[in-house]
N, C-alpha and C positions, 0 to 999 in steps of 0.2 A: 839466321834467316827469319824474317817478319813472318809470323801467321797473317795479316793482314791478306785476304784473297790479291791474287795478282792480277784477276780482271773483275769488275763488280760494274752487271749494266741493270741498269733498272727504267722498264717502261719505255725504250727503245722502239721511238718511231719516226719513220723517213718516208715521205711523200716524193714522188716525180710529178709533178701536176697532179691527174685526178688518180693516178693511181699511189697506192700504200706499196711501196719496195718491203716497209717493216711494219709491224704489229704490235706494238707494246711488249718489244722482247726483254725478258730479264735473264739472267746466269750469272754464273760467278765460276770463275775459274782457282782450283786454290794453287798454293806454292808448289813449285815442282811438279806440277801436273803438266800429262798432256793429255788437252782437251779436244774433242771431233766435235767437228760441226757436219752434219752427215746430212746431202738434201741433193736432188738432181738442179738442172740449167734452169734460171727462173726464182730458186728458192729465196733470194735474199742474201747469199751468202758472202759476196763480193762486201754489195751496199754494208752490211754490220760489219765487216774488217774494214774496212774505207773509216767508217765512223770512229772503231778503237785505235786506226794509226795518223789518229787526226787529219785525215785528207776530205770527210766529209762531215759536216754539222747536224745535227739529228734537225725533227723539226720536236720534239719531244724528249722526256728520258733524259736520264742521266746517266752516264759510262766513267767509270775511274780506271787504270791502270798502273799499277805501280804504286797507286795509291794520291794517284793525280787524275785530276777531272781531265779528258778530253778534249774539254774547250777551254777552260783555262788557264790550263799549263801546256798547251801545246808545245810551246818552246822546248819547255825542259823534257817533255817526254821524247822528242824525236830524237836524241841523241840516244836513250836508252831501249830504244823498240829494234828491232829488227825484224824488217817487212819483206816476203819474196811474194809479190803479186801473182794471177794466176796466170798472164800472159808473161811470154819471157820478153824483159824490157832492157838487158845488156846491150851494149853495143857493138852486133855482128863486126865489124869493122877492126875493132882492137881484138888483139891479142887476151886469149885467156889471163896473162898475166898484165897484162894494161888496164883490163875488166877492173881487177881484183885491186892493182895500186889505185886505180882513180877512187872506187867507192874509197878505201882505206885513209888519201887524200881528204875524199870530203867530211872525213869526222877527226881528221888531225890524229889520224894513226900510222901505221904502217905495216906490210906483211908482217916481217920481222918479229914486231909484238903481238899480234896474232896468231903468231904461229901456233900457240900451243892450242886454244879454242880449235881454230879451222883444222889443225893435223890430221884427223880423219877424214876429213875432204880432200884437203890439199896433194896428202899420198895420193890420191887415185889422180889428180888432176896434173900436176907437177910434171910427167910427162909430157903432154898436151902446153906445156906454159906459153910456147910459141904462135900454135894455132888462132886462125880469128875463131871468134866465139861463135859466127854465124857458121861453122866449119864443122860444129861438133854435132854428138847423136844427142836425140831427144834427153837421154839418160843423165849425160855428161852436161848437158847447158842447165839442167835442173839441180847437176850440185855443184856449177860453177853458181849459178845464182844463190844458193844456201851460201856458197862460202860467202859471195860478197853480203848476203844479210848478217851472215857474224862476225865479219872481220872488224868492229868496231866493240866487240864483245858486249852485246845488249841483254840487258836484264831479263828480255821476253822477247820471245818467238812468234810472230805472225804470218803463215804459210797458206796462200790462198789455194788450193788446189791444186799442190803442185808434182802431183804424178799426171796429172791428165795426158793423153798421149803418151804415155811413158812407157814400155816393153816390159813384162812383167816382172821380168827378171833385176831393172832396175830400177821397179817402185821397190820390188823387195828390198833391194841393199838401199833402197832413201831410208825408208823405215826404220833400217835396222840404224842409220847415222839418226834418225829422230830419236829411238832410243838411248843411246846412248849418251845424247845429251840433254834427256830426262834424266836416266839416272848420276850424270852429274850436277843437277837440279835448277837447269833451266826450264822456265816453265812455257808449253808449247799448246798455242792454238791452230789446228788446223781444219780446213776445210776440206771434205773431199765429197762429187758425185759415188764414187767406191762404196758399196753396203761391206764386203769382205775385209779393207782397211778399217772399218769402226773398230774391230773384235783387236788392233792394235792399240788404242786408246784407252787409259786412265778412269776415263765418263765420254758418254757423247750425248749432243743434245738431236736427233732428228727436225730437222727444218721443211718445211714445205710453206707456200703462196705468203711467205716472209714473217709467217709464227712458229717458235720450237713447240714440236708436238709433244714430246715428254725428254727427258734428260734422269740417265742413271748411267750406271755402269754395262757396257755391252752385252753380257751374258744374263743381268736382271732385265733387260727391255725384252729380250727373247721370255724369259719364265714368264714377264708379265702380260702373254696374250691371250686375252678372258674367255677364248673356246678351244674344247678339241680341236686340235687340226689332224688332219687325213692327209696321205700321199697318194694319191688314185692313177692308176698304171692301166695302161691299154694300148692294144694296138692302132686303134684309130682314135687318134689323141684330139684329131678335130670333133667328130663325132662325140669325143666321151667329155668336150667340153660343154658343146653343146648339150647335151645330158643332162650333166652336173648344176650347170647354169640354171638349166628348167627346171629344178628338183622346187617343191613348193618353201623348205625351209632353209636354201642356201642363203646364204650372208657374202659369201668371196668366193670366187673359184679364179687361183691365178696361175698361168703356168709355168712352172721351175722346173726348167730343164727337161730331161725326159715324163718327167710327171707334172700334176694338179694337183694343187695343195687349195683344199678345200675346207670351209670354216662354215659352222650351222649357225642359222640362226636366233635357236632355242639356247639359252642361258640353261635349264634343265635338263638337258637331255644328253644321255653319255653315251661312250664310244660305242657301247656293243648295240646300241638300239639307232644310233647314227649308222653303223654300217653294215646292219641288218638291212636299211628300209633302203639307204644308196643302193646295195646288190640289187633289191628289186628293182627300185628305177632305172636302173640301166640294165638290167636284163629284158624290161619291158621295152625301151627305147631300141632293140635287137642290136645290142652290144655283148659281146661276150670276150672271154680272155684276160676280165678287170683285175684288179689285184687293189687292195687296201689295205691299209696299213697305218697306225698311230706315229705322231712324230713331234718331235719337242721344236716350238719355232724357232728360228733367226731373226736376227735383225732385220734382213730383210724383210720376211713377212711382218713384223710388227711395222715397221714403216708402212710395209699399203695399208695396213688393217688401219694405222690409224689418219693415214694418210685422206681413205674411203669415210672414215668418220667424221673428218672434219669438213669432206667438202660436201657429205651430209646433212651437218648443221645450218 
């Protein structure tokens, strides 16, 4: 297997008229990796996989995969990519098993030779072979489309979002087929709105208004968020935002669930003197029954924090 990175974009930008879809985005995805692209509706995320499966032309930047530019080897790259966009684009009409010959037809393959690739899809769908495709659950039309992006057995993985809508239970088992064909060492780009799916991924790069805000490993984006954070519990959670909000040195107050996860705005100031002066202020505010408490971020929180900074800037 090549060290050479399986995706390398560099300066990656794409205009619609006056608006920028991308930013001067770079990354690099390496061998065997699977890579998240983590960003809500809006971020860019579609536009930059259009660009790496050669379907759209940057106005800038340059993108290689495989170790071929984008724009000048389109030809030879579309045989080796395997693309599942994020809307499902099967043809309701045919047969799960009609689906799956025709893709396998247009690369001059066939199930048969496939099999051994698709076999963990195939098992769960193989039942189903007769069904039209427009006939299945969310679940099922998500890894009938996986199979038809592998059935041509492609050197790379590009998966636009494709748990959305999906019942929890089977993004779990998508996931668990993503893995396993990482660690057979295919290497997999995907995209997902999902903060909870990143902590499955290799690296991810966070995206927002069509720039990656930082790119590491899951569990280092969480260490890396530059203040205390606080979990702040109360009964009137409307009230204790509003609170929190008016505090003179807050920076974020977002709410996560039953709580507020709160970030100061003093780069000096540590936890026991941040949650000293909170108890006052919301005791003053005639709040009672608070509860406070230190806590290591998520990904999620690193996304708004840095989400809030950029649109800052």
């Amino acid at each position: 297997m090549s060290d050479d990175p399986a995706v390398e974009a560099q300066g990656l930008v794409r205009r619609f008229g006056d608006d920028a879809a991308l930013h001067e985005v770079s990354f690099d995805v390496a061998p065997g990796e699977l890579y998240g692209i983590i960003g809500p509706d809006g971020a860019g995320k579609t536009t930059l996989f259009r660009i790496l499966v050669t379907l759209l032309l940057p106005d800038a930047g340059t993108a290689r995969v495989l170790g071929r530019d984008v724009v000048k080897d389109l030809w030879n790259l579309r045989s080796r990519i395997g693309y599942m966009p994020g809307r499902f684009s099967l043809y309701p009409d045919l047969s799960v098993a009609e689906n799956l010959g025709f893709f396998a037809a247009l690369f001059d393959t066939t199930i048969a030779e496939a099999r051994e690739t698709i076999a963990p899809i195939w098992v769960q769908l193989e039942q189903f072979a007769a069904r039209r495709a427009g006939a299945l659950s969310g679940g099922m039309k998500q890894k009938l489309a996986l199979c038809c992006a592998l059935v041509h057995r492609p050197e790379i993985l590009f998966l636009d979002e494709p748990t959305t809508g999906v019942d929890a239970v089977s993004r779990k088992e998508f996931w668990d087929l993503l893995a396993r064909l990482r660690d057979e060492g295919l290497p997999i780009v995907v995209s997902t709105p999902y903060m909870d799916e990143a902590i499955r991924c290799d690296r991810v790069s966070l995206m927002q208004g069509g720039r990656l805000l930082v790119t590491d490993r899951p569990a280092e984006i969480g260490r890396g968020y530059p203040r205390p954070l606080l979990a702040v519990r109360g009964s009137n959670i409307l009230g204790l935002l509003g609170a929190l909000r008016g505090f003179p040195h807050a920076a974020a107050v977002w709410p996560f669930g039953e709580a507020l996860h709160y970030t100061d705005a003093r780069r000096d100031a540590q936890v026991e003197q941040i949650t000293r002066e909170l108890a006052a202020h919301v005791q003053s505010a005639g709040l009672s029954g608070v509860s406070m408490s230190p806590i290591a971020a998520s990904i999620e929180d690193a996304f708004m924090w840095y989400m809030a900074q950029e649109q800052a800037a």
